[in-house]
C-alpha positions as CSV (number, residue, x, y, z in Angstrom):
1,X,-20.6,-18.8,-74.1
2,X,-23.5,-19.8,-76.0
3,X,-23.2,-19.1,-80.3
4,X,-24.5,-15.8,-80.6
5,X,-25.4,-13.3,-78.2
6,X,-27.0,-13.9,-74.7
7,X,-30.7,-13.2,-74.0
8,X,-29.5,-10.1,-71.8
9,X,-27.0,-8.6,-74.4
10,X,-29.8,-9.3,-77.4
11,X,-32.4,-7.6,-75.0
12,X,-29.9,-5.0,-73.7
13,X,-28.4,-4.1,-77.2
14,X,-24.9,-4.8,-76.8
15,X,-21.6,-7.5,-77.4
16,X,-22.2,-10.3,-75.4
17,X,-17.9,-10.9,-74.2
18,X,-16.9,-14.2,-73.8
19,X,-17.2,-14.2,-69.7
20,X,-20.6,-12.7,-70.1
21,X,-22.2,-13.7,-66.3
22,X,-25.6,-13.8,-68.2
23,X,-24.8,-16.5,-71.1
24,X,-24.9,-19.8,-68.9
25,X,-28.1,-18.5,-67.4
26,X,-30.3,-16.3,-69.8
27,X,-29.9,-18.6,-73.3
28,X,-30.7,-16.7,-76.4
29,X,-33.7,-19.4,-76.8
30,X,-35.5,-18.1,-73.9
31,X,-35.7,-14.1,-74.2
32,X,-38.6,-14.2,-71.6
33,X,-36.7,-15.3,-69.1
34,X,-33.8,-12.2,-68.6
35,X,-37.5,-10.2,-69.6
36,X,-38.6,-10.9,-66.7
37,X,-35.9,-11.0,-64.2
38,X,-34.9,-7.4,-65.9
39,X,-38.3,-6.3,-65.5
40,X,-38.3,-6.8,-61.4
41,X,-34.8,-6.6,-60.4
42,X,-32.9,-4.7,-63.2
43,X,-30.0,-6.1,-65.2
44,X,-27.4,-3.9,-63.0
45,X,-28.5,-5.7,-59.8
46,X,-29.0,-9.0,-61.4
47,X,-25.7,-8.9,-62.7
48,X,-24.4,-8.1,-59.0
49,X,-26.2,-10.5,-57.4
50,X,-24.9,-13.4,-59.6
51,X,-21.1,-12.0,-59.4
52,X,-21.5,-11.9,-55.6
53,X,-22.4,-16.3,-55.2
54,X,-20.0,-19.0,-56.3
55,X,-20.4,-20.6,-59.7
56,X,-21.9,-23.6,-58.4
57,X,-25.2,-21.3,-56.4
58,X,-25.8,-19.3,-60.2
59,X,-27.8,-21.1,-61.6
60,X,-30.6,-21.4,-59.2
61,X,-30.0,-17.9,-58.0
62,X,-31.2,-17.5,-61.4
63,X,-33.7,-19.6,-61.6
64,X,-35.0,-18.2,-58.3
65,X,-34.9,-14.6,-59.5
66,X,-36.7,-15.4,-62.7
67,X,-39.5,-17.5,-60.7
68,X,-39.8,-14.6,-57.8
69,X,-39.9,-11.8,-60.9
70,X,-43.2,-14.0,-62.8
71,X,-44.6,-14.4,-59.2
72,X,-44.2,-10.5,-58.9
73,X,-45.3,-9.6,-62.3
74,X,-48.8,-11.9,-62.0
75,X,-49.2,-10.2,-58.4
76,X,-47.4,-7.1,-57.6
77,X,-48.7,-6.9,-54.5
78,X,-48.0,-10.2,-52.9
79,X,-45.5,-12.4,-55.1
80,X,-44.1,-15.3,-54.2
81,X,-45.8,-14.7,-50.8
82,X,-49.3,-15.3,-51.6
83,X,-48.3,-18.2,-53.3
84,X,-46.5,-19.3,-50.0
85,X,-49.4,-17.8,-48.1
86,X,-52.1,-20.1,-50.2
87,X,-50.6,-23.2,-49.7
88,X,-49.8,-22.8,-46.0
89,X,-53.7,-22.2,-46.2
90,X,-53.9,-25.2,-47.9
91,X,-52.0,-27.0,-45.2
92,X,-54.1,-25.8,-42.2
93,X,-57.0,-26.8,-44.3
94,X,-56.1,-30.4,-44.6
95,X,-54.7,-30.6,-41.1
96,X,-58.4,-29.3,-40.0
97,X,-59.8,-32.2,-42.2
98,X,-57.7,-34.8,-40.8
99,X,-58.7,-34.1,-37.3
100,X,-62.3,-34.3,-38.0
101,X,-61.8,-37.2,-39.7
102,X,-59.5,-38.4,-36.6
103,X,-62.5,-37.6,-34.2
104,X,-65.2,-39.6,-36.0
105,X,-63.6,-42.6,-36.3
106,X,-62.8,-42.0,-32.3
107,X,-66.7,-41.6,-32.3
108,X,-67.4,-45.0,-33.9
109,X,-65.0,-47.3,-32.6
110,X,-66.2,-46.2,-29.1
111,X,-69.9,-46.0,-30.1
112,X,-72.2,-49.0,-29.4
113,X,-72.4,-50.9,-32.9
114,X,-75.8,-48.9,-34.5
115,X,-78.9,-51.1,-36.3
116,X,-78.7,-52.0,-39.7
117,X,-80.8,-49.5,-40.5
118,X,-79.3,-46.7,-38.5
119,X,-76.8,-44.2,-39.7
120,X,-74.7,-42.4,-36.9
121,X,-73.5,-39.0,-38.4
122,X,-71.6,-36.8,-36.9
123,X,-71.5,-33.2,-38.0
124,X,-68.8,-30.6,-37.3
125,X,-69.5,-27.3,-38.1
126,X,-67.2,-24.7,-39.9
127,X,-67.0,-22.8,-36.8
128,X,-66.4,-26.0,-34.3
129,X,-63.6,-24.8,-32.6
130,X,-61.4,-28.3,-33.0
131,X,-59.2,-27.6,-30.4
132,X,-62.3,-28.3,-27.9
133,X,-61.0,-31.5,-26.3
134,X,-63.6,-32.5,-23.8
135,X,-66.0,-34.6,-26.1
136,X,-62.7,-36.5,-26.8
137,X,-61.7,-36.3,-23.0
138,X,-64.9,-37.9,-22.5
139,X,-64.6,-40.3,-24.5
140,X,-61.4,-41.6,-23.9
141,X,-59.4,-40.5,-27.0
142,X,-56.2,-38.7,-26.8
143,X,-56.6,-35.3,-28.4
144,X,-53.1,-34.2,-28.2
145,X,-52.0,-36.0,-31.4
146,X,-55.4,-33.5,-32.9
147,X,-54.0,-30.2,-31.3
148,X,-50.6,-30.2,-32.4
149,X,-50.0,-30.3,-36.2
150,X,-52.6,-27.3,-35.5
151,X,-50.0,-25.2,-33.9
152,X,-49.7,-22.1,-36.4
153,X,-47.0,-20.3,-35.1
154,X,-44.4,-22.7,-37.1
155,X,-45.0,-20.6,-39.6
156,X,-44.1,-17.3,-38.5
C-alpha cells in the first residue's frame, strides 16, 4: 500500500485497508486516473473486474480501463473504436498509395525511355477503381501482389 490513501478511497471518501485492490493501480499522485475510470465504468465494477484477473493481468487491466474511459469521455459515441476505426482508415489509405505508386513505376520501367524534355505522368484519379487489373494485365505486371493487402474484410 502506497503512504496515504489511494486515489479511489481519497476520491470515494473512505479508509484505504491495507489490501486495498485500488492502491497498486490508482496512486494518490494521479487522482485523474481512478476519475476517469469511475466516471465510465463505476468503482463497484472496477473493483470486480480487477478481483476477477490474476495479479500479474491488473495492472494493464487498469491501464486499459483508464485509456478506454478518456477514449469514451472525449467521444461518447465511438471510444476507443473510432480511434481503431481512423487508423484502420489510415491503413487502407496508405495501402491505396502504395499501389499507385507500385503501378507507375510498372508504367516506367516498361515504357520506352521518354526525350529529355518529355515528362510521362500518369494520373490516377480518386475514384480509379485500383483493383482494375487489365492496364497491368497488359502490360505485363503482376497485379496480385496490388489486390491483396487491399482485401478489407481482415478487419471485420
Amino acid at each position: 500500500m502506497n503512504s496515504g490513501r489511494c486515489a479511489a478511497c481519497k476520491y470515494l471518501r473512505r479508509r484505504c485497508p491495507k489490501d486495498c485492490i485500488f492502491s497498486p493501480y490508482f496512486p494518490p499522485t494521479n487522482p485523474q486516473r481512478f476519475s476517469c475510470v469511475h466516471r465510465i465504468f463505476g468503482a463497484s465494477n472496477v473493483g470486480k473486474m480487477l478481483q476477477q484477473l490474476p495479479e500479474h493481468l491488473r495492472e494493464e487491466a487498469a491501464d486499459t480501463l483508464y485509456y478506454e474511459a478518456q477514449c469514451r469521455i472525449e467521444n461518447p459515441v465511438y471510444g476507443c473504436v473510432g480511434i481503431i476505426t481512423q487508423l484502420h482508415e489510415q491503413i487502407n489509405d496508405a495501402e491505396r498509395e502504395l499501389a499507385r505508386a507500385q503501378a507507375q513505376i510498372a508504367f516506367h520501367q516498361h515504357s520506352p525511355h521518354p526525350q529529355p524534355q518529355q515528362q510521362v505522368q500518369v494520373e490516377v484519379s480518386e475514384s480509379a477503381d485500383i483493383t482494375d487489373s487489365s492496364w497491368l494485365e497488359q502490360n505485363e505486371f503482376d497485379s496480385s501482389a496490388l489486390l491483396s493487402p487491399l482485401d478489407s474484410t481482415w478487419f471485420f
